[in-house]
VOGU-834757 format. One record per atom (N, C-alpha, C): residue in one letter; y, z, x. Coordinates in steps of 0.02 Angstrom, whole numbers, plus 50000, padded with zeros to 5 digits. Each point is the difference from the previous one (the first is absolute). Example, Ala and Ser with C-alpha at 12.3 -4.5 7.8 and 13.67 -1.06 7.14 Angstrom:
<atoms>
A497165039050660;A500595000049955;A500605000050045;S500534996449982;S500595000350042;S500555003749961;
</atoms>
This chain:
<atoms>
X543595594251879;X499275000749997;X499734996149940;X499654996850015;X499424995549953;X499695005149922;X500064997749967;X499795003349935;X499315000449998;X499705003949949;X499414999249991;X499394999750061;X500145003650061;X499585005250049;X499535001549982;X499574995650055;X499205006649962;X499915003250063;X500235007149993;X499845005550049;X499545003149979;X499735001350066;X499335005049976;X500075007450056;X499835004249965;X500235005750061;X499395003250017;X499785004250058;X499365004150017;X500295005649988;X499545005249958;X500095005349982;X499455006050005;X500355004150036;X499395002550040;X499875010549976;X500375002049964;X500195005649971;X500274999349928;X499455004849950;X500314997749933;X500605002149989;X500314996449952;X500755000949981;X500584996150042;X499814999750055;X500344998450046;X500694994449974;X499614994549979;X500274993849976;X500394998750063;X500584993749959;X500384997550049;X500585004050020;X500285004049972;X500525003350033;X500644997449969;X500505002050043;X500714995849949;X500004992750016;X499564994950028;X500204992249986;X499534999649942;X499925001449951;X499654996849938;X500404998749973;X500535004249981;X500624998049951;X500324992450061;X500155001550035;X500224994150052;X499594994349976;X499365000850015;X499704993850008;X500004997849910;X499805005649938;X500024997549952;X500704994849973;X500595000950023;X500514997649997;X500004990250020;X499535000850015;X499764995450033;X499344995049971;X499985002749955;X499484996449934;X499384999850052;X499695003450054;X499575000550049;X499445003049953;X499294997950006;X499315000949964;X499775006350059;X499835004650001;X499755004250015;X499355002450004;X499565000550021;X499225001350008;X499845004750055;X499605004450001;X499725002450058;X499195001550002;X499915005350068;X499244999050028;X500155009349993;X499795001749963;X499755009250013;X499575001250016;X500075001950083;X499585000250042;X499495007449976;X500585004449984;X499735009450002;X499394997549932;X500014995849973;X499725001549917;X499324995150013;X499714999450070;X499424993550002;X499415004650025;X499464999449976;X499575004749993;X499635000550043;X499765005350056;X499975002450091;X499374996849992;X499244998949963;X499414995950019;X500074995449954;X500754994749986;X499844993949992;X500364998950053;X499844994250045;X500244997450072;X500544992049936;X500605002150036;X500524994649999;X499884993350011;X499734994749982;X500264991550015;X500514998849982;X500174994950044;X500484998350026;X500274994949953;X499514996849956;X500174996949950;X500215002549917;X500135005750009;X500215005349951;X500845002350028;X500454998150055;X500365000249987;X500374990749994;X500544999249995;X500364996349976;X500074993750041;X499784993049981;X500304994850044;X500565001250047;X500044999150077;X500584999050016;X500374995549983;X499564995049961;X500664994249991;X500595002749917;X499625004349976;X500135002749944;X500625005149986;X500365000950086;X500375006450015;X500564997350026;X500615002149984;X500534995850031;X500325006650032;X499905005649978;X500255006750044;X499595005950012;X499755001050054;X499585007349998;X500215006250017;X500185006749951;X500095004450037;X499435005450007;X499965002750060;X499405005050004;X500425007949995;X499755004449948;X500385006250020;X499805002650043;X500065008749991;X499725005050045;X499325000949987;X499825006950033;X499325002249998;X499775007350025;X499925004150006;X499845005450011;X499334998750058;X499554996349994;X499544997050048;X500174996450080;X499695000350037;X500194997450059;X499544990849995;X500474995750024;X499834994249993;X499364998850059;X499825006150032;X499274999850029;X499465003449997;X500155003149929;X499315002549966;X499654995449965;X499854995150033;X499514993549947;X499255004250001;X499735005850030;X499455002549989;X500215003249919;X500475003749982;X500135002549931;X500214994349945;X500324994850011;X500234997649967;X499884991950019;X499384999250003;X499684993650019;X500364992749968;X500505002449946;X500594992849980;X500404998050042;X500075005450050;X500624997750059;X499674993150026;X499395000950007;X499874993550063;X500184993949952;X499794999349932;X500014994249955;X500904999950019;X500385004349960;X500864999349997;X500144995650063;X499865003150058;X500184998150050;X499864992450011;X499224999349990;X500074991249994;X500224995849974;X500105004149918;X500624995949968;X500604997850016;X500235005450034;X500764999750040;X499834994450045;X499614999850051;X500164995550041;X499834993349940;X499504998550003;X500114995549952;X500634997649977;X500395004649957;X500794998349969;X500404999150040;X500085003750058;X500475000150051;X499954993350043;X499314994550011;X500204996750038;X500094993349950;X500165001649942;X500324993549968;X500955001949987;X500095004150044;X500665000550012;X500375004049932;X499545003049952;X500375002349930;X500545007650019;X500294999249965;X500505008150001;X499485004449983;X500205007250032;X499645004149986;X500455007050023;X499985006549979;X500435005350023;X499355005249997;X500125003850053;X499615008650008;X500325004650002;X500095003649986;X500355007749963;X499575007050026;X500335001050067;X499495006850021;X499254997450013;X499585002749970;X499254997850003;X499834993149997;X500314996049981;X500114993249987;X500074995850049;X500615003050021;X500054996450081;X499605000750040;X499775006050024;X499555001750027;X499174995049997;X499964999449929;X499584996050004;X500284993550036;X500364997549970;X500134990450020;X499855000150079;X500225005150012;X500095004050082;X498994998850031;X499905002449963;X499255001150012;X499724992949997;X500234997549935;X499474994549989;X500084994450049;X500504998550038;X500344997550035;X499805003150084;X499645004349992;X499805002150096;X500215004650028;X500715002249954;X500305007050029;X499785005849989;X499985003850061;X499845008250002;X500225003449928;X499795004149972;X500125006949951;X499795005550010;X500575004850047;X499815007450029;X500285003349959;X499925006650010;X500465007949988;X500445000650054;X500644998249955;X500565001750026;X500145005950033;X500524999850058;X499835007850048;X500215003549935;X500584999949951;X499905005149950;X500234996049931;X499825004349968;X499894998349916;X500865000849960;X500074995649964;X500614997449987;X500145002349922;X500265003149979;X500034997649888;X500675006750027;X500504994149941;X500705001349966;X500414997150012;X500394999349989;X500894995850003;X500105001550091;X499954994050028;X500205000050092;X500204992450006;X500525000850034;X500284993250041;X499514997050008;X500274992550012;X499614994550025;X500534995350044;X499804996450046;X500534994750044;X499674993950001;X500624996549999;X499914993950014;X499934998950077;X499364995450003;X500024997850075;X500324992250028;X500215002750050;X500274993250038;X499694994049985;X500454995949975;X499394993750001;X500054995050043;X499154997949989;X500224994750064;X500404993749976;X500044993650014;X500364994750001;X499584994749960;X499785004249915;X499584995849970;X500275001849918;X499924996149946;X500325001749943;X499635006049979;X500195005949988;X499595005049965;X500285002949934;X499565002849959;X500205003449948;X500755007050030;X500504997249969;X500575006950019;X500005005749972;X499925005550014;X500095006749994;X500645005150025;X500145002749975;X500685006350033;X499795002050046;X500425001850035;X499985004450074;X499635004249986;X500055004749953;X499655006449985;X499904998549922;X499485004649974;X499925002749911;X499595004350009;X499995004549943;X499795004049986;X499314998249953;X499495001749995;X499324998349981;X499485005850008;X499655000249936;X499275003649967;X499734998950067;X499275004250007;X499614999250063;X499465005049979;X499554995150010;X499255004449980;X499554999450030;X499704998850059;X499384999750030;X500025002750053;X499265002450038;X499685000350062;X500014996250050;X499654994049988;X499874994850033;X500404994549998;X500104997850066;X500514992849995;X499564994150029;X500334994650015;X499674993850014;X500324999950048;X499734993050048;X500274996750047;X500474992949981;X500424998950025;X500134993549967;X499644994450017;X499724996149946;X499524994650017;X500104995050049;X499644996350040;X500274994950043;X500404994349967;X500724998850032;X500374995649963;X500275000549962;X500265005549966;X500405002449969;X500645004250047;X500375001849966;X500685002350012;X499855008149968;X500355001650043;X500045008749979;X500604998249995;X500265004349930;X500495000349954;X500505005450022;X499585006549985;X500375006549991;X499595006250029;X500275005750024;X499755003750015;X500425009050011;X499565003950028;X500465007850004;X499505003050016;X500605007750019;X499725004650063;X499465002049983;X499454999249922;X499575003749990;X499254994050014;X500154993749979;X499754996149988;X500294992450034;X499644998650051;X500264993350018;X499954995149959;X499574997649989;X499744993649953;X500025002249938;X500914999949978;X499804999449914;X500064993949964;X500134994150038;X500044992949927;X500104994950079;X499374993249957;X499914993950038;X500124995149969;X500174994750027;X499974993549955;X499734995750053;X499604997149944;X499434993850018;X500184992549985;X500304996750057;X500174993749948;X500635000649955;X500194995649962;X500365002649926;X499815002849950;X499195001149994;X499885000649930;X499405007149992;X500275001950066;X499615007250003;X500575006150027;X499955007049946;X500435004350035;X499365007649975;X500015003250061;X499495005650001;X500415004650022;X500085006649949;X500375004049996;X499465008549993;X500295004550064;X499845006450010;X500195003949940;X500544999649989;X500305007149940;X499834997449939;X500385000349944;X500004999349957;X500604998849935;X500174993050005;X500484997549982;X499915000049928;X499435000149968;X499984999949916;X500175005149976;X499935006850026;X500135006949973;X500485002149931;X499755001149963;X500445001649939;X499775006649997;X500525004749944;X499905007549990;X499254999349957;X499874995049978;X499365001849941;X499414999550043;X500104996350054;X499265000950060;X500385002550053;X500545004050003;X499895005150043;X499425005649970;X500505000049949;X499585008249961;X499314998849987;X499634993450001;X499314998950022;X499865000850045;X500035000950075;X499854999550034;X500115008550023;X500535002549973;X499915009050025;X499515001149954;X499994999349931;X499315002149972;X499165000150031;X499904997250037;X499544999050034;X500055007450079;X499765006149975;X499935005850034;X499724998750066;X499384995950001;X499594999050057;X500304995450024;X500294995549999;X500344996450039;X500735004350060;X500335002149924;X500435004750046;X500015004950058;X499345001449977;X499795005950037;X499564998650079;X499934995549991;X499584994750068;X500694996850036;X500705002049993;X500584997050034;X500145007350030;X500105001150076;X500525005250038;X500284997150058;X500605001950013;X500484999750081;X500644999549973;X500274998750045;X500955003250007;X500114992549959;X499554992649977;X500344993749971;X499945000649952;X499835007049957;X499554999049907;X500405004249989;X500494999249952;X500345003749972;X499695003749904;X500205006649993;X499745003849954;X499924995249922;X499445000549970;X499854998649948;X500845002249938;X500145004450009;X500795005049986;X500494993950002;X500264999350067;X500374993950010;X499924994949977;X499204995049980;X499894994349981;X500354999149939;X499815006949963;X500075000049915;X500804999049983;X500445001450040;X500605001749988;X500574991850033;X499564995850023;X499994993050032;X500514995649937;X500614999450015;X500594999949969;X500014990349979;X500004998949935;X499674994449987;X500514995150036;X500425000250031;X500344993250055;X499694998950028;X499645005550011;X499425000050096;X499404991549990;X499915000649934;X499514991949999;X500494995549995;X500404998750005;X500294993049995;X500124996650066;X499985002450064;X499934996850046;X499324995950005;X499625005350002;X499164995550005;X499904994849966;X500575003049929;X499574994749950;X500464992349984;X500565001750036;X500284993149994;X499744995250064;X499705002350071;X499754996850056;X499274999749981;X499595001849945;X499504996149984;X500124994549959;X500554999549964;X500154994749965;X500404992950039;X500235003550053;X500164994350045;X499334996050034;X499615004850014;X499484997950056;X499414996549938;X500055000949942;X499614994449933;X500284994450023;X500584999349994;X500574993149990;X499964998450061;X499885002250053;X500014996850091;X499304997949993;X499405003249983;X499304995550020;X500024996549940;X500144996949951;X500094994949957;X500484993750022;X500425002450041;X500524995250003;X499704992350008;X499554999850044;X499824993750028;X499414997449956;X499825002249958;X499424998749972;X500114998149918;X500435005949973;X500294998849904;X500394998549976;X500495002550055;X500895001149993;X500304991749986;
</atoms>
């Protein structure tokens, strides 16, 4: 990987940050910047020229979100983000979505974003799907992976569905080489787990037989992130390849 990266990430929940690729990417003498979406003030309306040149971005990651990527009546920045994305996306740049993230690229891109028949959060399988007869990002047969949302996406037109399971079809797409949009949540570390149970109302807006007890989360045995977090560090180094590497 190319030194000196200027990634910029969307951040859409405070604290959130990047998750475990910061240390990754810092390793990497990579410049870091982002857009905090939660911290932009509800009657000032977003231009579009207040976030960041695309030519200015050599990696984008978008995190999660607690928001649905089709409440642009509450959160009137979605429509701006979204044009940004396309914008970035059709000069071919890398870019990764993470849960809410994907979902967006998903969106900005034409694809559906429903409520999943049911609601997903804790440590659950994931599969690799068959692929077709085209180079794709490789994944294991199976892993084990974080999972936090309601709502899933469709996979965008022209893309490849990646991965999927019995709870959730569409969990990870790839677009091209230099796009990978991911359902679960591959950044997960214990320090934003325990952010993310802190948040009562959130927890408490999750029920069915796929959400396992707040009890169980806490007790989430620190091996359990190193799967996610070494296949987000692959999937940095796969949408760079063709572009920094």
């Amino acid at each position: 990987m190319k030194s000196h990266l200027n990634v910029h990430y969307f951040q859409h929940i405070a604290g959130e940050g990047f998750g475990s690729c910061y240390s990754f990417l810092k390793q990497h003498q990579a410049h870091i910047t982002a857009t905090e979406f939660f911290a932009l003030p509800v009657d000032q309306p977003l231009e579009i020229e207040a976030l960041p040149s695309v030519t200015d971005v050599d990696l984008l990651i978008i995190m999660g979100g607690t928001m649905s990527v089709n409440d642009e009546a509450n959160f009137p920045w979605l429509k701006i983000q979204k044009r940004w994305l396309r914008r970035y996306l059709s000069m071919g740049k890398p870019a990764i979505g993470l849960c809410f993230g994907g979902q967006l690229i998903a969106n900005a891109l034409g694809a559906a974003v429903n409520t999943n028949q049911n609601q997903e959060l804790g440590w659950m399988d994931v599969h690799k799907v068959k692929q077709q007869a085209v180079e794709c990002f490789q994944l294991p047969e199976k892993f084990n992976v974080m999972h936090w949302h309601r709502e899933t996406f469709e996979i965008p037109k022209g893309a490849i569905h990646l991965a999927e399971n019995d709870v959730c079809r569409n969990q990870m797409y790839q677009i091209g080489r230099n796009v990978l949009g991911f359902q679960f949540h591959p950044e997960i570390t214990p320090e934003s787990l325990t952010l993310f149970l802190n948040d009562d109302d959130e927890l408490e807006s999750f029920k069915g037989k796929y959400v396992q007890s707040e009890q169980q989360l806490k007790i989430t045995p620190k091996s359990s992130f190193h799967a996610g977090n070494l296949l987000l560090n692959r999937a940095i180094e796969y949408v760079l390849q063709d572009n920094y590497c």
